[in-house]
mmCIF file of the N, C-alpha and C atoms, coordinates in Angstrom:
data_MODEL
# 
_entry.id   MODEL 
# 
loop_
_atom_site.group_PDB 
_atom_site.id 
_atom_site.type_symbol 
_atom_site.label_atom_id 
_atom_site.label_alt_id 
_atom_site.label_comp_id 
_atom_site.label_asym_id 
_atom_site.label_entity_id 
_atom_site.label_seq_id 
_atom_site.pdbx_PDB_ins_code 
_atom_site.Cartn_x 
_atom_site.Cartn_y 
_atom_site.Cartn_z 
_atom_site.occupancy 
_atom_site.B_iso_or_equiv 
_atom_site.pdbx_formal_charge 
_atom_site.auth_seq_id 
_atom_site.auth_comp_id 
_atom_site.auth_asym_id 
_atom_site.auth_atom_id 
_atom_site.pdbx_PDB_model_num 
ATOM 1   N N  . UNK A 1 1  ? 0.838   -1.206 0.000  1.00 0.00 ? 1  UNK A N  1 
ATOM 2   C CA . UNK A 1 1  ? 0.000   0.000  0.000  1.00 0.00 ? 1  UNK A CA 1 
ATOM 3   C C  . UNK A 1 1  ? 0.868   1.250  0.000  1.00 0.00 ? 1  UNK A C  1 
ATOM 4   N N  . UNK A 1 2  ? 0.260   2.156  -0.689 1.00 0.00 ? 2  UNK A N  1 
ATOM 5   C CA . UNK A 1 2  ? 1.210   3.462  -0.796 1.00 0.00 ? 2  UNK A CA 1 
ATOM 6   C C  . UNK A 1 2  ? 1.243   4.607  0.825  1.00 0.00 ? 2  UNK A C  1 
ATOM 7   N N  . UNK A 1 3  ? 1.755   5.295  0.730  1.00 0.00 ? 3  UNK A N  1 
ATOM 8   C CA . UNK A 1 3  ? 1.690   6.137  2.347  1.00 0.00 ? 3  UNK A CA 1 
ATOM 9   C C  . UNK A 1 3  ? 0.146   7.034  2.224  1.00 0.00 ? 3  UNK A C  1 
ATOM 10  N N  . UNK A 1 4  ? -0.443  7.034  1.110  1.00 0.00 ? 4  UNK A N  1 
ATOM 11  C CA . UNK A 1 4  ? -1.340  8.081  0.772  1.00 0.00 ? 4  UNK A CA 1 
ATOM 12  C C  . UNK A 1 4  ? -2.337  7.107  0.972  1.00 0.00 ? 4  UNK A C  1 
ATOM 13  N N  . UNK A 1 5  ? -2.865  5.979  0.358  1.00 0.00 ? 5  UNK A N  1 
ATOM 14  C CA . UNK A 1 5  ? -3.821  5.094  0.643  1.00 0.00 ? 5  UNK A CA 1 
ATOM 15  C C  . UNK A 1 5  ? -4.162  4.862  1.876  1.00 0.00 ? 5  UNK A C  1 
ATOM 16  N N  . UNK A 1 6  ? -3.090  4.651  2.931  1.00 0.00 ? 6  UNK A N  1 
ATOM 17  C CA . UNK A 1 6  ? -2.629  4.458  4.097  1.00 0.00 ? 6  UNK A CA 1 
ATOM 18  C C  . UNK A 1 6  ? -3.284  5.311  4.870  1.00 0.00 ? 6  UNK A C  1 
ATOM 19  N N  . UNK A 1 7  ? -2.846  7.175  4.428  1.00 0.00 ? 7  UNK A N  1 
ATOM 20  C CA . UNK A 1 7  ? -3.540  8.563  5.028  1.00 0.00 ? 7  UNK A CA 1 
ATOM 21  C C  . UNK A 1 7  ? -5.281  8.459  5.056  1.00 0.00 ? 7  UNK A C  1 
ATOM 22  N N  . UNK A 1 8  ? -5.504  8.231  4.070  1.00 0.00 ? 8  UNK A N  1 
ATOM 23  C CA . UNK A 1 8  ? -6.612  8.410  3.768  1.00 0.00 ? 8  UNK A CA 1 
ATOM 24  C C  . UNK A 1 8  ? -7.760  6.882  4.018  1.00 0.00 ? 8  UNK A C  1 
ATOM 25  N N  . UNK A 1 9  ? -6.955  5.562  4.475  1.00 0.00 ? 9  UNK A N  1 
ATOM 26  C CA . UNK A 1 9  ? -7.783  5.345  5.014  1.00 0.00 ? 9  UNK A CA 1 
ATOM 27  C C  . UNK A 1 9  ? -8.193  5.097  6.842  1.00 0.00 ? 9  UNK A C  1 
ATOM 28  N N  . UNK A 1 10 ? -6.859  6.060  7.693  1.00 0.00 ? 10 UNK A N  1 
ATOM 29  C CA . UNK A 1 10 ? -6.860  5.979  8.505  1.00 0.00 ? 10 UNK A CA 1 
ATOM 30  C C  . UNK A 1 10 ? -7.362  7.281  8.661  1.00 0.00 ? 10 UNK A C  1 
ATOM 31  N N  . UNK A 1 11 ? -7.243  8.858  8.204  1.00 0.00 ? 11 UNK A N  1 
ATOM 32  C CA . UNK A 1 11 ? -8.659  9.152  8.105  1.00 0.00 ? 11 UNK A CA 1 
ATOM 33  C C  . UNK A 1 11 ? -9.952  8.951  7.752  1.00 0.00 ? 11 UNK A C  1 
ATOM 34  N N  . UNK A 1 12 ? -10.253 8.144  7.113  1.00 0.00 ? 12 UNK A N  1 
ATOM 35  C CA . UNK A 1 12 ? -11.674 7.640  6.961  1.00 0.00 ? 12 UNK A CA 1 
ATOM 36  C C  . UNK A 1 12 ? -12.253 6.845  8.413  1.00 0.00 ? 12 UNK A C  1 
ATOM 37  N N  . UNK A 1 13 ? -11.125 6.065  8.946  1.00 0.00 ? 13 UNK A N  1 
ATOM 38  C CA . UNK A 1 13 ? -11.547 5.413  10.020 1.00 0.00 ? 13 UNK A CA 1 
ATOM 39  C C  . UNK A 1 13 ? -11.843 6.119  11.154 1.00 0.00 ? 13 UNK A C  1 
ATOM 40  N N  . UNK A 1 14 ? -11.263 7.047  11.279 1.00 0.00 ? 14 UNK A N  1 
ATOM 41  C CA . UNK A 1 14 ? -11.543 8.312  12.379 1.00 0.00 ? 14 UNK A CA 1 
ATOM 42  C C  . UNK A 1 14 ? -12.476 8.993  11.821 1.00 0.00 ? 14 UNK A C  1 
ATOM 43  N N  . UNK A 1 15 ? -13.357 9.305  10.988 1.00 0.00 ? 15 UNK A N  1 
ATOM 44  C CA . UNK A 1 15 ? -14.440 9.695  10.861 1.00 0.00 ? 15 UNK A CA 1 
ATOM 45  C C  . UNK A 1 15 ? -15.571 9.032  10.964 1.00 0.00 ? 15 UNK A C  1 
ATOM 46  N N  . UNK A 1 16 ? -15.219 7.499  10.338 1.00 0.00 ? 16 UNK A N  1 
ATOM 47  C CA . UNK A 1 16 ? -16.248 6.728  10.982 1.00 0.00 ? 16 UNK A CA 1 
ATOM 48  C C  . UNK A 1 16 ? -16.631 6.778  12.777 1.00 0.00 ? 16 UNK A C  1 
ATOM 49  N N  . UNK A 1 17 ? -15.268 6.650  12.855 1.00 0.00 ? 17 UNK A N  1 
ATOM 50  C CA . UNK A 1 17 ? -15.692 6.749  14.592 1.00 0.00 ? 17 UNK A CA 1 
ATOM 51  C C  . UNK A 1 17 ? -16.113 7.342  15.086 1.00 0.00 ? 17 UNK A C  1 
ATOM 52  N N  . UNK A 1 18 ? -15.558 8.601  14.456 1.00 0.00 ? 18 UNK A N  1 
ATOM 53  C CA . UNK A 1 18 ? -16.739 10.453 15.315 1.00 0.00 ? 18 UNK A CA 1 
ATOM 54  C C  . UNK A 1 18 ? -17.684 10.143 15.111 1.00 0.00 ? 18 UNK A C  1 
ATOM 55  N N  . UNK A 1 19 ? -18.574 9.669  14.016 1.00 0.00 ? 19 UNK A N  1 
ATOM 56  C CA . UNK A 1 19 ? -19.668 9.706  13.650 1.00 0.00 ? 19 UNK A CA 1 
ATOM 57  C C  . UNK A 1 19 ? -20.547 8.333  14.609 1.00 0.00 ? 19 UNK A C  1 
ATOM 58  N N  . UNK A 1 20 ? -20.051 7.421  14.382 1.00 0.00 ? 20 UNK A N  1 
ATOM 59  C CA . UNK A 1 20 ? -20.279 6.220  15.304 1.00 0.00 ? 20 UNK A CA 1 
ATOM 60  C C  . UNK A 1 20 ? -20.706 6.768  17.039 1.00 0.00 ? 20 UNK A C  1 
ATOM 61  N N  . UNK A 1 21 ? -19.603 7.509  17.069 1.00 0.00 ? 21 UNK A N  1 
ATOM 62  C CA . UNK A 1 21 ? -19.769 7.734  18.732 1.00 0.00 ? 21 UNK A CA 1 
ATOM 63  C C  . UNK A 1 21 ? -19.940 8.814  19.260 1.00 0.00 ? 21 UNK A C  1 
ATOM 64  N N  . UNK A 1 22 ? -20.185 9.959  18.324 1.00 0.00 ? 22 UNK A N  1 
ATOM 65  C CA . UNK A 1 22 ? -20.790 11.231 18.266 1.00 0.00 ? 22 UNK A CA 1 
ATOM 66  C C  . UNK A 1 22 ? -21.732 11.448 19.277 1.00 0.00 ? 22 UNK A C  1 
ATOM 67  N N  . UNK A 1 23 ? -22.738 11.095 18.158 1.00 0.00 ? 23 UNK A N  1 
ATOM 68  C CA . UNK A 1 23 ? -24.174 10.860 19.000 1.00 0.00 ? 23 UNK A CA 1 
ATOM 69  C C  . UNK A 1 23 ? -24.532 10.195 20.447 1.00 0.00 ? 23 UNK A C  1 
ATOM 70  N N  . UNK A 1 24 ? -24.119 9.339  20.718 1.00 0.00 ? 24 UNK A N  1 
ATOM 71  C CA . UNK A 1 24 ? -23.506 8.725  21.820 1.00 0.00 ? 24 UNK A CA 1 
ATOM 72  C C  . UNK A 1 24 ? -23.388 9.022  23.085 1.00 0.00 ? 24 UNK A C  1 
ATOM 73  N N  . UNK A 1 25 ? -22.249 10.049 22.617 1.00 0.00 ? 25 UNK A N  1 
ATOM 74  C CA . UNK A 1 25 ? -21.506 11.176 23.607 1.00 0.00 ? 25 UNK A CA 1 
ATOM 75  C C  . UNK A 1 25 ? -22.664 12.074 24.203 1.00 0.00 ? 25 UNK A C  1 
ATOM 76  N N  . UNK A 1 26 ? -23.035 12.551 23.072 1.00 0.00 ? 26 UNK A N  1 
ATOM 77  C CA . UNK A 1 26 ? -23.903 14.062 23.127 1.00 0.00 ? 26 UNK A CA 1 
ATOM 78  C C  . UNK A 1 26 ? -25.287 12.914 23.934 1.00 0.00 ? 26 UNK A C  1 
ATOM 79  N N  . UNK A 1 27 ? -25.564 12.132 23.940 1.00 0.00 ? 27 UNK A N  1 
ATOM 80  C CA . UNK A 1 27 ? -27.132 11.902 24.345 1.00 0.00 ? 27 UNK A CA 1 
ATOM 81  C C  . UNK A 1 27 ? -26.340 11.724 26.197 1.00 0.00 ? 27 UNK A C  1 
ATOM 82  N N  . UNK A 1 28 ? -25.774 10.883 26.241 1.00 0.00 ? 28 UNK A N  1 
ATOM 83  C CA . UNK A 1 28 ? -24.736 10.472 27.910 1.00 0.00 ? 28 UNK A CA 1 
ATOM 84  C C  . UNK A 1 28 ? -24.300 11.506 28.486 1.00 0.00 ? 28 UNK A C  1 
ATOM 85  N N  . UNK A 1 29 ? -24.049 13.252 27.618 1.00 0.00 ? 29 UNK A N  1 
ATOM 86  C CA . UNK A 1 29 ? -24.005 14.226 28.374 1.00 0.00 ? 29 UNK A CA 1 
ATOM 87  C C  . UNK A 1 29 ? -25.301 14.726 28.915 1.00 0.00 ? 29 UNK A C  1 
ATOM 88  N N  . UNK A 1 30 ? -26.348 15.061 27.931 1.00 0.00 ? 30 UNK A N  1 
ATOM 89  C CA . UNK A 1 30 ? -27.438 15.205 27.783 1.00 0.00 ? 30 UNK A CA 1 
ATOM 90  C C  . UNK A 1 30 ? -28.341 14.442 29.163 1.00 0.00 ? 30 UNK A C  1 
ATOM 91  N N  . UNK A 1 31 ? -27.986 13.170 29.280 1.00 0.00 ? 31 UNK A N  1 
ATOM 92  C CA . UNK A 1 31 ? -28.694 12.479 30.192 1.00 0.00 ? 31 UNK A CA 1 
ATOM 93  C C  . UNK A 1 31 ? -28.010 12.813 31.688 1.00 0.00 ? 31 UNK A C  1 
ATOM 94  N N  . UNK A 1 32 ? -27.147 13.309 31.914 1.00 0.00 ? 32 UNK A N  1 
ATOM 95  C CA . UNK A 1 32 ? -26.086 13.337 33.064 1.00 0.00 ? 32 UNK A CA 1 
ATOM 96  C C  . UNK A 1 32 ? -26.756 14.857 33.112 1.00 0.00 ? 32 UNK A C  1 
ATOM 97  N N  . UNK A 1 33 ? -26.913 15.658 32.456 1.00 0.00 ? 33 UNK A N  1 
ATOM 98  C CA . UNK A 1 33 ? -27.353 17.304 33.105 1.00 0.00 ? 33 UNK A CA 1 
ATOM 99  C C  . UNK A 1 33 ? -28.637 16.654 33.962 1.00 0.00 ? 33 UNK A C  1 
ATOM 100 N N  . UNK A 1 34 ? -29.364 15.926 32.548 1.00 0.00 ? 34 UNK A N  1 
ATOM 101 C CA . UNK A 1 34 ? -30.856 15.969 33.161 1.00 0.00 ? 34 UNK A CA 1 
ATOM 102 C C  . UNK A 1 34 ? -31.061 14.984 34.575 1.00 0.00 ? 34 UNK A C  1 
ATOM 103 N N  . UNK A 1 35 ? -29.977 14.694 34.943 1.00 0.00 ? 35 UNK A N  1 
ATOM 104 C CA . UNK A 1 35 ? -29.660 13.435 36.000 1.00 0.00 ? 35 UNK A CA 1 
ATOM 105 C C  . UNK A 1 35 ? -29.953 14.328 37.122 1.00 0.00 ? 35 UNK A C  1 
ATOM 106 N N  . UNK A 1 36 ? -28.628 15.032 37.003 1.00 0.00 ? 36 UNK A N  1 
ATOM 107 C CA . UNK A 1 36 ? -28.080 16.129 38.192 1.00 0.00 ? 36 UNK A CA 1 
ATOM 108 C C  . UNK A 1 36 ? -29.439 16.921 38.540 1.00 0.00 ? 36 UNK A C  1 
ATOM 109 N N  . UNK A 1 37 ? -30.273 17.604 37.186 1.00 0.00 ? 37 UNK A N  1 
ATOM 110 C CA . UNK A 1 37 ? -31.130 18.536 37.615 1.00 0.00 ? 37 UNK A CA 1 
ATOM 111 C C  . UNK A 1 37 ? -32.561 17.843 38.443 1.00 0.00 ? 37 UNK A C  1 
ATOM 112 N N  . UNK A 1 38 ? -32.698 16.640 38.084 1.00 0.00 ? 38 UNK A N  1 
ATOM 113 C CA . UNK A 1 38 ? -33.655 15.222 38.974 1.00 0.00 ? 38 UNK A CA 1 
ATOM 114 C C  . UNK A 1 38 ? -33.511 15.168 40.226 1.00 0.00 ? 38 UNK A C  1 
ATOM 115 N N  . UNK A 1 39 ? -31.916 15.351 40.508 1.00 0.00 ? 39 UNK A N  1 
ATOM 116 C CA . UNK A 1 39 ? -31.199 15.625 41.599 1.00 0.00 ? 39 UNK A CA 1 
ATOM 117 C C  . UNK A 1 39 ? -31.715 16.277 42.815 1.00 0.00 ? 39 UNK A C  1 
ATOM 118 N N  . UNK A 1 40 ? -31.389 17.206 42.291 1.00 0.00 ? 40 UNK A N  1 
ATOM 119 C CA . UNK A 1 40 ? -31.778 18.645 42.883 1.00 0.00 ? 40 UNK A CA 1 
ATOM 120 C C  . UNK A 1 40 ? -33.477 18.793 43.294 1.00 0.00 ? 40 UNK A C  1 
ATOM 121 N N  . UNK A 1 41 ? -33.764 18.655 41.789 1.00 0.00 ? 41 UNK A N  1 
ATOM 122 C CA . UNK A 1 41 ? -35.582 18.512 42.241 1.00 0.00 ? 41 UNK A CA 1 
ATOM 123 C C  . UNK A 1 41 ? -36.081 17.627 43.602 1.00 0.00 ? 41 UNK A C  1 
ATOM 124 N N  . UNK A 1 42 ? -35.135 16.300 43.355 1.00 0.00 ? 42 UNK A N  1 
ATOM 125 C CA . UNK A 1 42 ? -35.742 15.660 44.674 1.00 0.00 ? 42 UNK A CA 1 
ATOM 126 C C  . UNK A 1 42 ? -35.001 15.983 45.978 1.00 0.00 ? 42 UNK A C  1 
ATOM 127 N N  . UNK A 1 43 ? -33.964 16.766 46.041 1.00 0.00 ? 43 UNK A N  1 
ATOM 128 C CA . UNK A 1 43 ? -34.008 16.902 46.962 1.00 0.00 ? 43 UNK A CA 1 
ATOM 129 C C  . UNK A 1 43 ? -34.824 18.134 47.530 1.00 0.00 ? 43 UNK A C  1 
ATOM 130 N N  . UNK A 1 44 ? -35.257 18.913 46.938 1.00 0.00 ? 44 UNK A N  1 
ATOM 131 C CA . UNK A 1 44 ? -36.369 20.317 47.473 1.00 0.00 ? 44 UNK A CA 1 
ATOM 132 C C  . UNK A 1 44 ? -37.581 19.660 47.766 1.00 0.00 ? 44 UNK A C  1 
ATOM 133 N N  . UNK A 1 45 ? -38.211 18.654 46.729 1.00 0.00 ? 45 UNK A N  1 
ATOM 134 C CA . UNK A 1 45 ? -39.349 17.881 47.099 1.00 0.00 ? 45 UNK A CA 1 
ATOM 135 C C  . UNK A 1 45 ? -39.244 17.484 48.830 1.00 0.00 ? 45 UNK A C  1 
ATOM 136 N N  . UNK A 1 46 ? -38.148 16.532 48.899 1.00 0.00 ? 46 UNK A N  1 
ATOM 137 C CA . UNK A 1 46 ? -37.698 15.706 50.293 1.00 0.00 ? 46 UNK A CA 1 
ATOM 138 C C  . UNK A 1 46 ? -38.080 16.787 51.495 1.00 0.00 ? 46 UNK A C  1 
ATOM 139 N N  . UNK A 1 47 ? -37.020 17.912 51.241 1.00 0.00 ? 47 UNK A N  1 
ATOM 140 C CA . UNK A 1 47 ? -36.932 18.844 52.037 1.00 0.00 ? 47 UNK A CA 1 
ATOM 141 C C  . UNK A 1 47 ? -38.279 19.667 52.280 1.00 0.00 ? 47 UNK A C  1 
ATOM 142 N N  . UNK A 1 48 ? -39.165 19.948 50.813 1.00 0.00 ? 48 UNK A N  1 
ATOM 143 C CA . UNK A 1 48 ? -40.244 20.943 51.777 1.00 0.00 ? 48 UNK A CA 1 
ATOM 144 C C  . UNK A 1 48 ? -41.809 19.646 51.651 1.00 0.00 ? 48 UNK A C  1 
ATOM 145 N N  . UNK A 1 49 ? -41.686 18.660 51.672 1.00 0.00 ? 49 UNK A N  1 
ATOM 146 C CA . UNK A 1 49 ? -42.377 17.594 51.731 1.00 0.00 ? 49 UNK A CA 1 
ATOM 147 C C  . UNK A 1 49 ? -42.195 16.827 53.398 1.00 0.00 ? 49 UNK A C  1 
# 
């Protein structure tokens, strides 16, 4: 294989992966705010309950 075939398909593979695990990421952050803010809610519930 040439060094250029090589470049280009080990960038391709790293784009597959962003893309693969992109979404992923972003939903597991997404779920961790809305975790923390659940959090919080129950504990004010606890407290003026």
């Amino acid at each position: 294989m040439e060094t250029q075939q090589v470049v280009i398909l080990a960038v391709g593979l790293v784009l597959l992966s962003v893309l693969m695990f992109w979404p992923q990421w972003q939903a597991r952050r997404r779920h961790r705010k809305r975790l923390a803010e659940l959090r919080v809610g129950d504990e004010v519930v606890t407290v003026g309950g």
